[in-house]
C-alpha positions in Angstrom: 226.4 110.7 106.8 223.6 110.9 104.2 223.2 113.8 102.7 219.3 115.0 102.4 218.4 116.0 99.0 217.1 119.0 98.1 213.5 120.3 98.2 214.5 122.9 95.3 213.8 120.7 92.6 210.7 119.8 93.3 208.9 122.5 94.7 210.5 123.9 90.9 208.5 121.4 89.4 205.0 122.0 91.0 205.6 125.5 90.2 206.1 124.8 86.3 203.0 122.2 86.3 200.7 124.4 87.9 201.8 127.8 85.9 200.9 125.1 83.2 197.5 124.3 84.5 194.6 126.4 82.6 192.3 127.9 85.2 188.4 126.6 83.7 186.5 129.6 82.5 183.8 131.7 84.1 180.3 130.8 82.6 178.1 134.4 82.1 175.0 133.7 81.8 172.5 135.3 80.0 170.5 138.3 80.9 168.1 138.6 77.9 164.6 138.7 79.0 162.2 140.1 75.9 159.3 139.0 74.2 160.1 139.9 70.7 156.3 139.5 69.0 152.8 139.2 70.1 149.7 138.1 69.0 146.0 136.3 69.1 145.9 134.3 65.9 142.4 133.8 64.7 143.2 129.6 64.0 144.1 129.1 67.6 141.1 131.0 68.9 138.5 129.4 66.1 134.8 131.1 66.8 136.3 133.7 69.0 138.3 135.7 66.6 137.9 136.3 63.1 141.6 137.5 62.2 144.8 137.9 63.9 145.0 140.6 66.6 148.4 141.8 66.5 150.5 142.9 69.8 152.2 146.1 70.1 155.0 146.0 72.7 156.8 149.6 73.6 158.8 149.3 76.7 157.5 147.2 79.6 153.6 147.0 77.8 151.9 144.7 75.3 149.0 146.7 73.7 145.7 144.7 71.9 143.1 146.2 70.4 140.1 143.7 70.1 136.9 144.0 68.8 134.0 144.2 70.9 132.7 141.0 70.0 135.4 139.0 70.9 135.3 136.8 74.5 138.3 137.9 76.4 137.8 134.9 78.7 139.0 132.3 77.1 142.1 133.4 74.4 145.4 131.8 73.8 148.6 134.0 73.0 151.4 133.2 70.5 154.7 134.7 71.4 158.7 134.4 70.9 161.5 135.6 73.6 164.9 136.1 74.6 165.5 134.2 77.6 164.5 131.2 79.8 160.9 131.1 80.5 157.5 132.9 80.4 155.1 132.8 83.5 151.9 135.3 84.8 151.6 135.0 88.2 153.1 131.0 88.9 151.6 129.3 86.0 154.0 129.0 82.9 153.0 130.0 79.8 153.4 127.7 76.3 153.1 130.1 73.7 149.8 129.0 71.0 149.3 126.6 74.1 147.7 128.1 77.2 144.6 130.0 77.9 143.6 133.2 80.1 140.9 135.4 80.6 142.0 138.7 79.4 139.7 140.3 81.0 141.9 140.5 84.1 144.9 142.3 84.6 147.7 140.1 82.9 151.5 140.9 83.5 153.3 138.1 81.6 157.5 137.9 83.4 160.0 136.6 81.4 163.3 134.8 83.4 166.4 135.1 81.8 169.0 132.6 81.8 170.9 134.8 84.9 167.5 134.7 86.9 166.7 138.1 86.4 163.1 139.0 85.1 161.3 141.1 83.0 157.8 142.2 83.0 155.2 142.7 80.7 151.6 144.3 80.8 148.6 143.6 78.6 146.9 146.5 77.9 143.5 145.5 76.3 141.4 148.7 74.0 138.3 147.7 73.0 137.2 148.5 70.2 133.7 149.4 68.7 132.6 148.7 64.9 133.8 151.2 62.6 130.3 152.4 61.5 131.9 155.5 60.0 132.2 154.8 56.5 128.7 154.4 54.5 125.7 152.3 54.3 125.1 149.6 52.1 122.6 149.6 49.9 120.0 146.2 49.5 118.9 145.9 45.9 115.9 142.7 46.1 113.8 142.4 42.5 111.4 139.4 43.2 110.5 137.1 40.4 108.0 138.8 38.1 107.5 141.7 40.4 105.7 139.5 42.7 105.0 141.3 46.2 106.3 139.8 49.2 102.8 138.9 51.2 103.5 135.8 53.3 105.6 134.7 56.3 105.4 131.1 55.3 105.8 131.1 51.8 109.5 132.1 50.2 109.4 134.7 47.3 112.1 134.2 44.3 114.3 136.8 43.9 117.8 137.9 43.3 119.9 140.0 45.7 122.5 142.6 44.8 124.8 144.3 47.4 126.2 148.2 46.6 129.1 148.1 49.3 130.1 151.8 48.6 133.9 150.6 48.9 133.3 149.7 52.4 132.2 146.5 51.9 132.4 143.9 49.1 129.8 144.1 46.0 127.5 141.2 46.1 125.1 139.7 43.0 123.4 136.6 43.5 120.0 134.2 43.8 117.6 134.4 46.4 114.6 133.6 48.3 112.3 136.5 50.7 109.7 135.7 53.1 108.1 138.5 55.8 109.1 137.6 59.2 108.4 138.9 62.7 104.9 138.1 65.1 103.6 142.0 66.1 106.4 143.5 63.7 104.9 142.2 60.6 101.6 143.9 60.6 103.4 147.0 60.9 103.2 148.9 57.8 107.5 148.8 57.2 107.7 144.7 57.1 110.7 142.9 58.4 112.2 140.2 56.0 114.3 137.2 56.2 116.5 136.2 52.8 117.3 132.4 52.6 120.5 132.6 49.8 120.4 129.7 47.1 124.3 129.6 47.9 126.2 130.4 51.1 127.6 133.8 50.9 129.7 136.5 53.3 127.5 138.9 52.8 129.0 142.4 54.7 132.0 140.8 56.2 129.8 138.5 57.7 131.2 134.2 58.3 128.7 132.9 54.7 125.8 131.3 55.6 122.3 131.2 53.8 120.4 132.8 56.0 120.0 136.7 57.2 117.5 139.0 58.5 116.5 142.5 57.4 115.0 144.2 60.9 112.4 147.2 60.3 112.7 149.1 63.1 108.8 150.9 62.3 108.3 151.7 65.5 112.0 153.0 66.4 112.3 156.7 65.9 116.1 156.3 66.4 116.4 153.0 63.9 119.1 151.8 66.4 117.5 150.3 70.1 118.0 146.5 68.6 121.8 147.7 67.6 122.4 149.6 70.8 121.1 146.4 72.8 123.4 143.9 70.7 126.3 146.2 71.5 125.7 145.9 75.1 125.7 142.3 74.8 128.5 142.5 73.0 130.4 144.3 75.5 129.6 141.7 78.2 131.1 139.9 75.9 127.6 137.3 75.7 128.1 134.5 73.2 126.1 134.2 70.0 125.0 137.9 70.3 123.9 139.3 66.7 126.0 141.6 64.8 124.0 144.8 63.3 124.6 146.5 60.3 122.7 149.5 59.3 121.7 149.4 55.1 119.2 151.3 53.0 116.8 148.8 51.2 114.8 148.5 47.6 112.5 145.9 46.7 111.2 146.4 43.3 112.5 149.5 42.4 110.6 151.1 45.4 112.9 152.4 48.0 111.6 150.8 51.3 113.6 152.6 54.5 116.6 151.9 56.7 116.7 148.6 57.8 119.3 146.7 60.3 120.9 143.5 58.5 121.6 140.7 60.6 122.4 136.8 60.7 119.4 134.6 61.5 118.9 132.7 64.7 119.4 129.2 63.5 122.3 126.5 65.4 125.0 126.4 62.9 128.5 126.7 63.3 128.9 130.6 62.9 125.5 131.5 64.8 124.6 129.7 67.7 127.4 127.0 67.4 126.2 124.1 69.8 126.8 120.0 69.2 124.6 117.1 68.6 123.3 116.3 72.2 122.5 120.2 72.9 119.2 121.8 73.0 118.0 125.4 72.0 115.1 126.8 73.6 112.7 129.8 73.3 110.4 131.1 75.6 107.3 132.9 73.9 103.8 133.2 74.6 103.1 133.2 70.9 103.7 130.1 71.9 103.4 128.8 68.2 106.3 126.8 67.1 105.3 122.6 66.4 107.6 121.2 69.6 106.9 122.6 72.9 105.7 122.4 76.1 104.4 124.0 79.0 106.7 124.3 82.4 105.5 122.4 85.4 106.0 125.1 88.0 105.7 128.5 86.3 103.9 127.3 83.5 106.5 128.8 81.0 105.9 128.9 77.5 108.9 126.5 76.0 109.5 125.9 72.3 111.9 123.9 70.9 114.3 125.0 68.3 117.4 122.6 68.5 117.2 120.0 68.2 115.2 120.2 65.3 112.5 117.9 65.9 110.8 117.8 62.8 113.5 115.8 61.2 113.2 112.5 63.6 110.2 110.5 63.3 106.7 111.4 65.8 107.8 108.7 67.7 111.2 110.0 68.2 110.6 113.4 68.3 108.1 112.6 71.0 110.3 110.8 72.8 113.1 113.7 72.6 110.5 116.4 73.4 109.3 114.8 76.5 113.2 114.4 77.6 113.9 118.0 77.2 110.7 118.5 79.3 111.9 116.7 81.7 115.3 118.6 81.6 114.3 121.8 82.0 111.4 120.8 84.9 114.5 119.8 87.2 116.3 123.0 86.3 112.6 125.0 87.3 111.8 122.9 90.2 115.6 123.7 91.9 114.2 127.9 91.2 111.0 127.6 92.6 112.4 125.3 95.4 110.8 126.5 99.3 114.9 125.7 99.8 116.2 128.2 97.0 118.6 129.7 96.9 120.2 127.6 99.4 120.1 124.3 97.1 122.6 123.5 94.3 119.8 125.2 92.0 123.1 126.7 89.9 124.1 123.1 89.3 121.6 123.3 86.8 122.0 127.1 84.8 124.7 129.2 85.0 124.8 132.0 87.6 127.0 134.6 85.0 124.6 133.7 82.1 122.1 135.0 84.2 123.3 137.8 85.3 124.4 139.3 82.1 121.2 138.3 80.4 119.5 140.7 83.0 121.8 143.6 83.3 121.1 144.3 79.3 117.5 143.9 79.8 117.7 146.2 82.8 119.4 148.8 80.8 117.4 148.9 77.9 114.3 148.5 80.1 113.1 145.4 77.6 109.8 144.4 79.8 109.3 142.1 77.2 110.9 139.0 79.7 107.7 139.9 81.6 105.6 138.0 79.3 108.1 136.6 78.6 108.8 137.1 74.8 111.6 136.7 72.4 113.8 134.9 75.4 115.9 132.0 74.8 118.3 129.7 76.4 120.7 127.0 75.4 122.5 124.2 77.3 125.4 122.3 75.7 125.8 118.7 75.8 126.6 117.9 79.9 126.4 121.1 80.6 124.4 124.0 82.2 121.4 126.0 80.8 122.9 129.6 79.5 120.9 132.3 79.1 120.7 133.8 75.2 121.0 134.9 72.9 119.4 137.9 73.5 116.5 139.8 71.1 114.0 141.8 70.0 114.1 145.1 71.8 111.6 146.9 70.1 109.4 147.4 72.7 112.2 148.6 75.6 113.4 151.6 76.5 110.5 152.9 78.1 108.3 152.4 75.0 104.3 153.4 75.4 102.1 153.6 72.7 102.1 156.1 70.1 105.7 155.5 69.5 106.5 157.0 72.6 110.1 156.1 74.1 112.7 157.7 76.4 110.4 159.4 79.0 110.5 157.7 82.6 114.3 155.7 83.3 113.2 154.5 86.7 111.1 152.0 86.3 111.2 148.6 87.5 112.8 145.6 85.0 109.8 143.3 86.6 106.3 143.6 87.3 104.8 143.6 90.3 101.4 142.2 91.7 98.7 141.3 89.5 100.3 142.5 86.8 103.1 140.0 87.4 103.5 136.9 84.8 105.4 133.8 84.5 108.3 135.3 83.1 108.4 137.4 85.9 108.0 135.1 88.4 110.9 133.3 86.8 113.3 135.4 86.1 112.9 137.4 89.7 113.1 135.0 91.3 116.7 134.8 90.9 117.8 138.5 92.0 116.4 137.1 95.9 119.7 135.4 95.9 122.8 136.4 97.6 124.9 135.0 94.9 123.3 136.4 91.9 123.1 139.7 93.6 127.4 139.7 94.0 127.9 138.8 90.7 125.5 141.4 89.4 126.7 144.1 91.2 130.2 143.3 90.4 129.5 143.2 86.7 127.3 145.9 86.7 130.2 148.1 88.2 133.1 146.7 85.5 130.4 147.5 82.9 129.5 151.3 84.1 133.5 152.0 84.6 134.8 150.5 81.6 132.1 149.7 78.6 129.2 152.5 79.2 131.4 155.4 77.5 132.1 152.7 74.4 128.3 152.1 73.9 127.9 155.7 74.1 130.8 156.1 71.9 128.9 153.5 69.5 125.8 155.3 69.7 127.4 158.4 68.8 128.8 156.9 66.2 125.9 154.9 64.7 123.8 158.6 64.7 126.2 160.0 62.4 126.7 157.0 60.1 122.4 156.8 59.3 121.8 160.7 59.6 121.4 160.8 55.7 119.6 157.2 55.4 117.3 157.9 58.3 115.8 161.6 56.7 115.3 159.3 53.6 113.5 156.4 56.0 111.4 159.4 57.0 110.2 160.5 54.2 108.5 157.4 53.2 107.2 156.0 57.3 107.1 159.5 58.9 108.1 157.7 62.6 108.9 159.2 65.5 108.5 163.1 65.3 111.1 164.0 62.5 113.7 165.4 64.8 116.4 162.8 64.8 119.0 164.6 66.1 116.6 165.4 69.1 115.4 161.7 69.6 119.2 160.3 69.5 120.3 162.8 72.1 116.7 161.7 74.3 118.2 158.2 73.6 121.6 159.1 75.2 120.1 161.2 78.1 118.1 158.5 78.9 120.6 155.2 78.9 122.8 158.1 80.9 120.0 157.9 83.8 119.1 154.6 83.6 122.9 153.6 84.3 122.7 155.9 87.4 119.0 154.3 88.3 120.6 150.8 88.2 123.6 152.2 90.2 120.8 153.1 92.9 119.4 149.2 91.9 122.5 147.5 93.2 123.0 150.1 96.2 119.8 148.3 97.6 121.2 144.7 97.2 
């Protein structure tokens, strides 16, 4: 008999092999999920920022404070993190890579390694110029005293800045001219400086050309700097910056004036490309290049391209193109089919509606005429409204000097009194769309940027106080009681909010 042998041994064997065998090691997998720095940098944002806006991150919140002058819209973050990935809503985010409109809510989740997230939201503060710190003082001395006497004809001169510590010193060569259509037979002249050599001149991007504003008939010096603000705020591009500064030409002290950059297409004013055009609707109606519209008989001028460089048969040809142009964009308006056509194929319904909401609340009647109102289209694209100016004659302004009194008045004219601008421009609050959009804005703008401006004004009031009692001293406008006129000035933008509240209510 065979004997059977034993299982012992082996089943010794396996045992010793598999108390052998290393068991693999659990993988942990990481749960870090933080964004470790923050920021908008001014060379990935070129034209929209001016220096890097740093984040400030404290628990679960990214704070930014941004200058009113910036567009939210369109801004790309650079970031670093702990983890996996970076996503708002389901589009990933590529730090110095993608774009989003900050003026929406943003919540940026990061995905650790692990799958667990972490989330993190922007918390924008805008905020308003510091205009607490000084005014500037202009210094002009003409060449041989020579008195500045002509809008045509450029004075020499030399220019020297006193920036009080606030903003840089500034010696240098210039040239003066007056400037202005009804503001320069006022007795306080507006001016516009062409520099001999491109200069920042008070923190400004350099260029060679700036504007001195008078503000004669302003009793509060600030109704062109209040409107810019608002424009600001709704964040419309190519909207002036202002900069209160006293001024002395020839030893003679003349006043507070507002400094500003000149309208003019360049690429830190109103930055458009070869192929754009820049127009200006005026019934001084007295630039070389221009044109009357087909349908509401619109005054057009033509300021980009700048047609007195090409030769008269080019420029011809060019100006009768832009005619053309802008008769299809009027003839979709004043269509028996608007505003059921694809009229907005042609100007851009936010444009619009931005344009006439700072208008509307600083009253400028002025697009009546229409005066001082411009437009621009970029290459291929839409007609925009801007960039906005001259608000001397807004806020409820009668003769006299008289501002400030009735807050409920109507933005457009009605029946015989109505002209082409009118016609034009009211046209588009008959539509449905235009209406949404304005209301909306409208409402974000009441909520969230009314108290700023009002902040701003506040703040601009304190700033001249000392420069304005000087101003008065040599003009004598308004009635002497600044104080009193800045607080009307306040009052009044106060009601005229709640009379375009009642505006939209009727939409």
């Amino acid at each position: 008999m065979v004997k059977k042998p034993s299982l012992y041994p082996i089943l010794l064997l396996i045992t010793v092999f598999a108390s052998c065998r290393k068991e693999p090691a659990s993988v942990t997998l990481s749960n870090l999920k933080d964004i470790l720095d923050f920021k908008i940098e001014a060379s990935l944002n070129k034209n929209v920022v001016a220096e890097d806006i740093p984040g400030v991150i404290s628990n679960d919140t990214i704070s930014l404070t941004i200058s009113s002058s910036v567009d939210l819209s369109h801004l790309i973050a650079t970031f670093s993190i702990n983890g996996n990935s970076v996503f708002i809503g389901n589009v990933k985010q590529e730090s110095g890579v993608t774009v989003n409109d900050f003026t929406k809510k943003l919540s940026y989740s990061v995905t650790a390694d692990d799958g667990s997230e972490r989330s993190y939201a922007i918390s924008v503060k805008i905020k308003i110029p510091d205009l607490k710190q000084g005014v500037p003082h202009l210094f002009i001395q003409t060449e041989n005293n020579v008195s500045i006497t002509s809008k045509d004809d450029y004075v020499k001169a030399t220019l020297k800045i006193e920036g009080l510590g606030v903003y840089e010193d500034y010696e240098g060569t210039t040239k003066i001219k007056g400037r202005g259509n009804s503001t320069w037979n006022y007795p306080k002249k507006p001016y516009r400086l062409k520099l001999d050599a491109a200069a920042s001149l008070l923190g400004l991007p350099a260029d060679k050309d700036w504007i001195l504003l008078a503000n004669y008939l302003d009793p509060t010096l600030m109704l062109n700097a209040i409107a810019m603000e608002t424009g600001q705020l709704l964040k419309m591009p190519y909207t002036n910056t202002i900069i209160p500064v006293d001024v002395t030409i020839n030893g003679t002290y003349m006043g507070n004036y507002t400094f500003t950059e000149q309208k003019e297409v360049a690429p830190n004013r109103v930055d458009l490309e070869e192929g754009s055009v820049w127009l200006e609707m005026d019934t001084y109606y007295d630039e070389d290049y221009k044109f009357k519209s087909a349908y509401y008989n619109l005054p057009v001028m033509v300021h980009y391209p700048e047609l007195e460089d090409y030769t008269q048969a080019d420029a011809a040809t060019e100006l009768a193109k832009i005619q053309t142009d802008f008769n299809t964009m009027e003839q979709a308006v004043a269509s028996g089919s608007f505003p059921n056509n694809n009229y907005l194929d042609y100007i851009d319904a936010p444009s619009i509606v931005n344009y006439l909401i700072v208008y509307n609340l600083c009253q400028n009647e002025e697009i009546n005429h229409p005066k001082s109102t411009y437009l621009y289209k970029h290459k291929g694209g839409k007609y925009m409204m801007g960039e906005i100016w001259d608000f001397d004659w807004a806020y409820d302004y009668e003769d006299d000097n008289v501002y400030f009194n009735d807050y409920s008045k109507s933005l457009f004219w009605t029946g015989s009194k109505a002209q082409a601008g009118t016609k034009f421009f009211s046209r588009f609050m008959t539509d449905p769309v235009i209406k949404t959009l304005y209301k909306q804005e409208w409402s974000s703008f009441k909520i969230n940027k009314l108290p700023l401006l009002l902040q701003y004004l506040d703040e601009y009031a304190a700033l001249i106080t000392d420069s304005q009692k000087k101003d008065y001293a040599v003009w004598k406008t308004g009635n002497g009681d600044f104080k009193g006129q800045v607080q009307k000035l306040r009052t009044w933008l106060q009601n005229r909010a709640s009379y375009i509240d009642s505006y939209v209510k009727g939409f």
